[in-house]
MIDOSE-1310 file (N, C-alpha, C; in nm, 2 decimals, decimal comma, always signed):
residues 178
xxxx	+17,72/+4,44/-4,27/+17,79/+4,31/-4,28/+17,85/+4,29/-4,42; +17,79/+4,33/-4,54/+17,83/+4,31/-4,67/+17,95/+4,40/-4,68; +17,99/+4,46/-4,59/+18,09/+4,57/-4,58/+18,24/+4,48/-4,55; +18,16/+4,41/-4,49/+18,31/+4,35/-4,39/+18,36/+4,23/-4,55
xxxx	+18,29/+4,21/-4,58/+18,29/+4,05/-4,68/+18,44/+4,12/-4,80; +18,50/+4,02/-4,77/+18,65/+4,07/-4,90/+18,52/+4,11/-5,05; +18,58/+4,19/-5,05/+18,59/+4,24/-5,22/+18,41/+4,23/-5,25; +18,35/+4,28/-5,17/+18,21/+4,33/-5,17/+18,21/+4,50/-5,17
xxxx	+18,12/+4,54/-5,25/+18,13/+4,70/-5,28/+18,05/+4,74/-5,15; +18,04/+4,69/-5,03/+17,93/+4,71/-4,94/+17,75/+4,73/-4,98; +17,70/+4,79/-4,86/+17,53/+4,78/-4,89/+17,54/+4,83/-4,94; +17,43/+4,78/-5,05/+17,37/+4,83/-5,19/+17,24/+4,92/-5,13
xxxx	+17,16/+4,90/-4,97/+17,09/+4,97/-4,96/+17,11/+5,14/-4,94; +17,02/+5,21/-5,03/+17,04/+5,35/-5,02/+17,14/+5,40/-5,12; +17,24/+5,33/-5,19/+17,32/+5,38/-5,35/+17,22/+5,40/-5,41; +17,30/+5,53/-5,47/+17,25/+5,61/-5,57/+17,28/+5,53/-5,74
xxxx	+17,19/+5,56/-5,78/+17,16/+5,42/-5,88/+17,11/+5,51/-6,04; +17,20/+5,50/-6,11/+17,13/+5,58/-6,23/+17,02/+5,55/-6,34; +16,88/+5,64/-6,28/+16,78/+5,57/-6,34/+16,78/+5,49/-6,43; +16,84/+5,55/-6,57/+16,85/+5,44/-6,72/+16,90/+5,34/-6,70
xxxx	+17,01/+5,32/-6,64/+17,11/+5,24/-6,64/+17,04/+5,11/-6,53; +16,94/+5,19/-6,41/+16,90/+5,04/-6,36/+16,77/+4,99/-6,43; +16,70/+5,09/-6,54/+16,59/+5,02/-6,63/+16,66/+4,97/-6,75; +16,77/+4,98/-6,75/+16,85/+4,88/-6,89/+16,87/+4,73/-6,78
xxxx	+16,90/+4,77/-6,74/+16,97/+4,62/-6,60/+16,83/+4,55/-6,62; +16,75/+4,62/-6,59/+16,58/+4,58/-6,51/+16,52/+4,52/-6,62; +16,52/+4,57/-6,79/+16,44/+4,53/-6,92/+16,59/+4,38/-6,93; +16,66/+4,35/-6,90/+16,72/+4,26/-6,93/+16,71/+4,14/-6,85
xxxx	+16,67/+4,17/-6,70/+16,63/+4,07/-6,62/+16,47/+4,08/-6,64; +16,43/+4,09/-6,68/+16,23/+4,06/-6,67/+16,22/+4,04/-6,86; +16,31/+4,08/-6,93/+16,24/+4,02/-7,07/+16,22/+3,87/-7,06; +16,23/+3,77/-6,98/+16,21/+3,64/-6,99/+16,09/+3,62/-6,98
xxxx	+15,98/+3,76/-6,89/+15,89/+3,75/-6,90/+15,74/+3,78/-6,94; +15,79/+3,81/-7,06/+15,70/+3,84/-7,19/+15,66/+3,76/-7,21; +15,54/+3,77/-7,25/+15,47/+3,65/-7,38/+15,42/+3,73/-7,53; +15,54/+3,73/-7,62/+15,49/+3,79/-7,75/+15,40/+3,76/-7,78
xxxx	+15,32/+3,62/-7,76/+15,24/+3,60/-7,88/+15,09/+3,71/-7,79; +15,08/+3,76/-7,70/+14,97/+3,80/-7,63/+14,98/+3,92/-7,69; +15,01/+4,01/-7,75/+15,02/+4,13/-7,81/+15,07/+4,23/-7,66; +15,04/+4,38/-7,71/+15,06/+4,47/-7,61/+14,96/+4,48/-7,49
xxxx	+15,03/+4,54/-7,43/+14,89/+4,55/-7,28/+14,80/+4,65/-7,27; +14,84/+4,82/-7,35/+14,75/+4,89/-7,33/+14,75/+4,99/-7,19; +14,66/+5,00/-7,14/+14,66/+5,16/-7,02/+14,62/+5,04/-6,94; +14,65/+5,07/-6,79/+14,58/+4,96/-6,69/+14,57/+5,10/-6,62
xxxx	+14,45/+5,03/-6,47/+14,44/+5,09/-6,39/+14,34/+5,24/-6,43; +14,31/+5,18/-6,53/+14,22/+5,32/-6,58/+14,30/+5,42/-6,61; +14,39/+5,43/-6,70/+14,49/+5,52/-6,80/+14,67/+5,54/-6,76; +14,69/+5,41/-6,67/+14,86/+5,45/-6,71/+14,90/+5,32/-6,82
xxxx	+15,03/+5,39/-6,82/+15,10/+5,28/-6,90/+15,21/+5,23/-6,83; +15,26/+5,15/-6,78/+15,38/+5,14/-6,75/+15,50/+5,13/-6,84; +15,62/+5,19/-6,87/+15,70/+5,24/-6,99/+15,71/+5,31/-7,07; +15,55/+5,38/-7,04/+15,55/+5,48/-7,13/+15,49/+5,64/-7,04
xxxx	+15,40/+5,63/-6,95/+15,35/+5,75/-6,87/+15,50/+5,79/-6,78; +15,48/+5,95/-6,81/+15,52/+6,02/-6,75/+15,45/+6,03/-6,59; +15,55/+6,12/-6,53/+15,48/+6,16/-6,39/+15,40/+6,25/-6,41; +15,41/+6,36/-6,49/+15,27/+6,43/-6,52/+15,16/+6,32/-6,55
xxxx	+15,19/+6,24/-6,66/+15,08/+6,15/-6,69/+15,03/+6,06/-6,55; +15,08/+6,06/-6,44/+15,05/+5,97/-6,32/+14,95/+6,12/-6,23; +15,02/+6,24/-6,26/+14,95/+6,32/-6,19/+14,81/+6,37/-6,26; +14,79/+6,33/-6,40/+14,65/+6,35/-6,45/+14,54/+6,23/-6,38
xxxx	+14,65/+6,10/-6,35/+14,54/+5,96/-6,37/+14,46/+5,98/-6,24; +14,60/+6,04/-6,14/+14,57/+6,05/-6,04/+14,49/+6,17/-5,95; +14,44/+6,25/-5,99/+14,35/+6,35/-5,98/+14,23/+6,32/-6,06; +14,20/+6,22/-6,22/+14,06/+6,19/-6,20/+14,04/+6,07/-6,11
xxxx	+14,17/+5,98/-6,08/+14,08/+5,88/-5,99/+14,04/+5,92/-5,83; +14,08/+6,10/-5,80/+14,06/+6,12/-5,67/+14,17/+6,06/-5,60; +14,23/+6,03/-5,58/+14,37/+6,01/-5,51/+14,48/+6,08/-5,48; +14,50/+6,08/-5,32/+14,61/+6,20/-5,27/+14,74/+6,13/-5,30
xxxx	+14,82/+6,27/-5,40/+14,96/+6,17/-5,37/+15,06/+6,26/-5,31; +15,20/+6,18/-5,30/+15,30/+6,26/-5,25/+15,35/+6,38/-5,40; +15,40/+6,45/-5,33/+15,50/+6,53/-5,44/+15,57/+6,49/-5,51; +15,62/+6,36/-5,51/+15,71/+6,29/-5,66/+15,63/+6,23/-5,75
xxxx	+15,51/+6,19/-5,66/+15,44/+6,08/-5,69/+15,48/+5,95/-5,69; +15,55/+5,92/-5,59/+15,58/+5,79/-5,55/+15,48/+5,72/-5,52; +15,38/+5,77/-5,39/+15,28/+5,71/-5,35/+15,14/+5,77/-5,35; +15,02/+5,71/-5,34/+14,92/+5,80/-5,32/+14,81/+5,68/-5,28
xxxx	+14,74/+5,76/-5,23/+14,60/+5,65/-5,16/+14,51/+5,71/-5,18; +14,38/+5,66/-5,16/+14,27/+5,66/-5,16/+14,15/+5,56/-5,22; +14,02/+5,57/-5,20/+13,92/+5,46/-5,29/+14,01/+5,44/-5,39; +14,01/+5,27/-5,43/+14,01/+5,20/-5,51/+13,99/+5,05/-5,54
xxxx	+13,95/+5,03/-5,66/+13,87/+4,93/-5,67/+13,81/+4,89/-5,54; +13,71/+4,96/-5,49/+13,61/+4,95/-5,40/+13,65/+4,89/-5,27; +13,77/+4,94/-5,26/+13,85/+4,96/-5,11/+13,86/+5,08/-5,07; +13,82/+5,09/-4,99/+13,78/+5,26/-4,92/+13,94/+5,32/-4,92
xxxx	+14,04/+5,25/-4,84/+14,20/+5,28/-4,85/+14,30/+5,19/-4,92; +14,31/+5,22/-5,03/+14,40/+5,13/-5,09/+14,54/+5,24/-5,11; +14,65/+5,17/-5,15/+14,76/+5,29/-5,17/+14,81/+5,19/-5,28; +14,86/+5,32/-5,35/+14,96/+5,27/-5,49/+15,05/+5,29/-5,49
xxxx	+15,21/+5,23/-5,52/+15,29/+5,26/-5,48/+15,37/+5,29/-5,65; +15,47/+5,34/-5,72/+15,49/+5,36/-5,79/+15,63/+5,41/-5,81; +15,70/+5,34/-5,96/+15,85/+5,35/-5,94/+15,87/+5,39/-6,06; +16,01/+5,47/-6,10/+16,01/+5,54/-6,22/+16,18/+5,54/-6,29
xxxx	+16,17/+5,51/-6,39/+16,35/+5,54/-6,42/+16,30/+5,71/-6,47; +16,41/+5,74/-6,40/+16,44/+5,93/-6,45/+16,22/+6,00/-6,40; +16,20/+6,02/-6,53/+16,05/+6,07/-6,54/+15,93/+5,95/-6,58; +15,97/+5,85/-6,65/+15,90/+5,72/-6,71/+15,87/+5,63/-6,57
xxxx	+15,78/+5,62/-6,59/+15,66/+5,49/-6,49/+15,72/+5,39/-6,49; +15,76/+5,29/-6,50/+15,80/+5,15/-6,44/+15,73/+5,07/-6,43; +15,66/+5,08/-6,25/+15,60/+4,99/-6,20/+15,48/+5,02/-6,11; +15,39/+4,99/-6,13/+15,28/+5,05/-6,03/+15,22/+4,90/-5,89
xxxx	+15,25/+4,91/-5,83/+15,17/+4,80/-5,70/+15,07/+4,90/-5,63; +14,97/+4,82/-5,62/+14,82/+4,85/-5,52/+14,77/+4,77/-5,41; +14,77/+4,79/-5,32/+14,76/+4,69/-5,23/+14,60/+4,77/-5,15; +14,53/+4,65/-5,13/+14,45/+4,72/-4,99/+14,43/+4,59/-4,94
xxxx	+14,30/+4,67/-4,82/+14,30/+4,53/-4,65/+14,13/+4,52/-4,68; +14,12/+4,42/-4,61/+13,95/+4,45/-4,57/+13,94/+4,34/-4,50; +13,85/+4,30/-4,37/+13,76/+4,20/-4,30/+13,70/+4,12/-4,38; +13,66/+4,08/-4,47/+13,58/+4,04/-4,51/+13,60/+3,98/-4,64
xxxx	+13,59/+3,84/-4,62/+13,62/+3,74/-4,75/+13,56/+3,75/-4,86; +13,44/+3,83/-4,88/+13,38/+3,83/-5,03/+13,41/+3,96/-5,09; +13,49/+4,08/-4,99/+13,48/+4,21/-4,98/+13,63/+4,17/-5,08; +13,69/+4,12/-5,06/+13,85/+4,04/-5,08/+13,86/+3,98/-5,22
xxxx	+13,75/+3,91/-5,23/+13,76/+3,85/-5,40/+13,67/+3,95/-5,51; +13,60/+4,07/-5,43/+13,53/+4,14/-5,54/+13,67/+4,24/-5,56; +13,73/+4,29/-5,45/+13,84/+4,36/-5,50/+13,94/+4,33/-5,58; +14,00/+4,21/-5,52/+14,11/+4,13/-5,63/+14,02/+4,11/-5,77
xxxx	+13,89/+4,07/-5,79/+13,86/+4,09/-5,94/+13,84/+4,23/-5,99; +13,85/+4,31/-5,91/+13,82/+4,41/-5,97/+14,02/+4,49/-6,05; +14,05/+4,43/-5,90/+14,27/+4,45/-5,94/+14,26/+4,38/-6,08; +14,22/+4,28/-6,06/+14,24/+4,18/-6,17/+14,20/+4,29/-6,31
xxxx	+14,07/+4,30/-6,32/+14,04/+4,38/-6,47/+14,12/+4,48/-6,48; +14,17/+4,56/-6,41/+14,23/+4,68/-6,39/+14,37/+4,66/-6,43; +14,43/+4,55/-6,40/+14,57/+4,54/-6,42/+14,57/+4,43/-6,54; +14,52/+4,35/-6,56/+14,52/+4,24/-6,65/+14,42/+4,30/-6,81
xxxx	+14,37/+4,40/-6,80/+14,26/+4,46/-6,89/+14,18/+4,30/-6,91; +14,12/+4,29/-6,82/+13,99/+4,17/-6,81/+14,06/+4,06/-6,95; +14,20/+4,06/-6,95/+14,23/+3,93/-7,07/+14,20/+3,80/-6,95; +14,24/+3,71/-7,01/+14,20/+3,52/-6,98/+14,36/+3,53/-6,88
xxxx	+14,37/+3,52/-6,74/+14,48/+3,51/-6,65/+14,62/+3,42/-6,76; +14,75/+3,46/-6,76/+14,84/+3,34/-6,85/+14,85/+3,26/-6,68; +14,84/+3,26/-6,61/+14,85/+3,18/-6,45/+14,73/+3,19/-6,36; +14,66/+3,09/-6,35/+14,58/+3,12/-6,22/+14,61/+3,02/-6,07
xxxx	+14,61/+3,02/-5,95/+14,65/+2,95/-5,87/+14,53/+2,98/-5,76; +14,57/+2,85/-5,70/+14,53/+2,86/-5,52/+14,36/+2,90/-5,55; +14,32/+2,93/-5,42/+14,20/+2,96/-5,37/+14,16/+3,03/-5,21; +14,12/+3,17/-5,21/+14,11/+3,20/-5,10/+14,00/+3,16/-5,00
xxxx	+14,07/+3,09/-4,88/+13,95/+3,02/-4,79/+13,99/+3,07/-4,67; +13,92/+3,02/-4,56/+13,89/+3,03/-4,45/+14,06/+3,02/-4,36; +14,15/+2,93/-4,39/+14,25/+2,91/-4,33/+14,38/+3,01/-4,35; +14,44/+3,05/-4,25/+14,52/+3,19/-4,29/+14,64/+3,14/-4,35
xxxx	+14,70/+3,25/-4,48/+14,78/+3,25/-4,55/+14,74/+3,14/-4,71; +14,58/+3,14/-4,65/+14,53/+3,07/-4,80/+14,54/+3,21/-4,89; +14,56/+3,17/-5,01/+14,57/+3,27/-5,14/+14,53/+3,22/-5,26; +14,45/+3,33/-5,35/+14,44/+3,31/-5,46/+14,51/+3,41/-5,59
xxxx	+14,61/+3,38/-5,68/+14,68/+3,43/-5,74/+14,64/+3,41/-5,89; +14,67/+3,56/-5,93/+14,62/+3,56/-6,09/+14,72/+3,63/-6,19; +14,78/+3,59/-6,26/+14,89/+3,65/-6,31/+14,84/+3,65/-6,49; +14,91/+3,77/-6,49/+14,89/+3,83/-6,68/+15,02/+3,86/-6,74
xxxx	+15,02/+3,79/-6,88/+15,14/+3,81/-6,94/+15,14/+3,86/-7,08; +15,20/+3,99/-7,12/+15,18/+4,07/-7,23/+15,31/+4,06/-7,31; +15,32/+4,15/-7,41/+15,47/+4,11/-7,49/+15,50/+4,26/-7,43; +15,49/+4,33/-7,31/+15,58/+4,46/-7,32/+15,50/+4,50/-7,11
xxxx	+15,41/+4,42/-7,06/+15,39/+4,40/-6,94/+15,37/+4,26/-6,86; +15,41/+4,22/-6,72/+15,34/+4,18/-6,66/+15,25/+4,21/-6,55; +15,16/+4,14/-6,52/+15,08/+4,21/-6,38/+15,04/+4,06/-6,32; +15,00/+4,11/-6,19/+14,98/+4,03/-6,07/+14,89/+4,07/-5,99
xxxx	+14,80/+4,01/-5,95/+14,70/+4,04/-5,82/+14,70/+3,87/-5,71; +14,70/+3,93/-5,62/+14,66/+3,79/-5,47/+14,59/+3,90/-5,38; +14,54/+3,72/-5,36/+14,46/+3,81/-5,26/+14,49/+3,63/-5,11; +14,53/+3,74/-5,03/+14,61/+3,63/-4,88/+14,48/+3,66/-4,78
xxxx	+14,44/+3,55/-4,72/+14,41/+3,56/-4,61/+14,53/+3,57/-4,47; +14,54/+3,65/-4,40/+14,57/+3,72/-4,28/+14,57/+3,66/-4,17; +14,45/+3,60/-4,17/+14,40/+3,54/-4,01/+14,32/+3,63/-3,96; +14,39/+3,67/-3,85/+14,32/+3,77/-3,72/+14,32/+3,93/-3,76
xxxx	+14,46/+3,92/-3,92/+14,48/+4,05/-3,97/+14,41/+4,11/-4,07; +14,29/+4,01/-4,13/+14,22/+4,06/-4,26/+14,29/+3,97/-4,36; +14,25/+4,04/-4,48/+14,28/+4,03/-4,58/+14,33/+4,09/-4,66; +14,50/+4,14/-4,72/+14,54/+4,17/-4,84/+14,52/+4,12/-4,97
xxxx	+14,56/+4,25/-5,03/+14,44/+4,25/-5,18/+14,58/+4,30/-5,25; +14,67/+4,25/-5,33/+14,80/+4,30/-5,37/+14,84/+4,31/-5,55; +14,80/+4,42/-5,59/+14,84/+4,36/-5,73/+14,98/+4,45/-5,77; +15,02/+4,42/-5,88/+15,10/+4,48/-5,96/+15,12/+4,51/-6,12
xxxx	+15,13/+4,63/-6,18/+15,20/+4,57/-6,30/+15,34/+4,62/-6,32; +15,40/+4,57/-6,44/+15,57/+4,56/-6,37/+15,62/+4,57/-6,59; +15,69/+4,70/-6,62/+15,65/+4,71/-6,79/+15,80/+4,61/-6,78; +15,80/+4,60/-6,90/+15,87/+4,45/-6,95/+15,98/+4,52/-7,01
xx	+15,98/+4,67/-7,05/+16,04/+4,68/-7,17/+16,19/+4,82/-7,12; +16,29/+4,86/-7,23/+16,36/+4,91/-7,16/+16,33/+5,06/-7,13
């Protein structure tokens, strides 16, 4: 449809996109959300960086944490934070790390908030949340959200109740910088 629309370059889905050029685009839409005065973030996830690890450096983290990944290292699963299947999903300009999201499921509401604290220390390095929200309860699509703000990362963990589907456990961190 964006094809048909006057003077639209059509779907953007599937263009080929030149790594730097969309992490220059990308450090100029997300510097708003930095917080200088919090200093830097450091390694999350038990030794990446996002902005600065290499794919090799994803393929070292990712063989001591025991996790299978693809051959780009786009994705990989396995135990994490005390989710039997969690998967991490991972984005890179050229060879540099970007952005890392972890998501897992579980039955079980206390199984739900030990994981999301556990996302939480992992992605936020156990600082004081810059956002805390909501509260996960009994009613589906209740959530509790914890968000961290660095001068060169952000990160994010929720945790959604599902209903009849469980519980997602979703974090992120997302590097700030070009």
């Amino acid at each position: 449809m964006l094809g048909w629309l006057r003077g639209a370059p059509g779907c953007p889905i599937g263009a080929e996109l030149d790594p730097e050029a969309m992490a220059s685009v990308r450090a100029q839409l997300t510097g708003a959300l930095a917080d200088p005065d919090a200093g830097p973030s450091g390694p999350v996830l038990g030794g990446l960086r996002p902005g600065v690890s290499s794919r090799e450096d994803v393929a070292r983290w990712s063989d001591v944490q025991g996790l299978q990944c693809g051959p780009l290292m786009h994705e990989c699963r396995g135990a994490l934070f005390g989710a039997a299947q969690a998967r991490v999903s991972l984005r890179y300009a050229g060879d540099r790390l970007l952005d890392v999201e972890v998501s897992a499921r579980t039955d079980e509401p206390d199984a739900a908030l030990r994981i999301a604290d556990a996302m939480g220390a992992g992605l936020g390095r156990q600082a004081d949340p810059w956002r805390a929200d909501g509260a996960l309860g009994r009613a589906p699509l209740s959530q509790r959200r914890r968000e961290y703000r660095f001068d060169d990362l952000r990160a994010e963990v929720r945790a959604t109740n599902l209903g009849a589907r469980g519980f997602l456990i979703r974090g992120f961190a997302q590097s700030l910088g070009s």
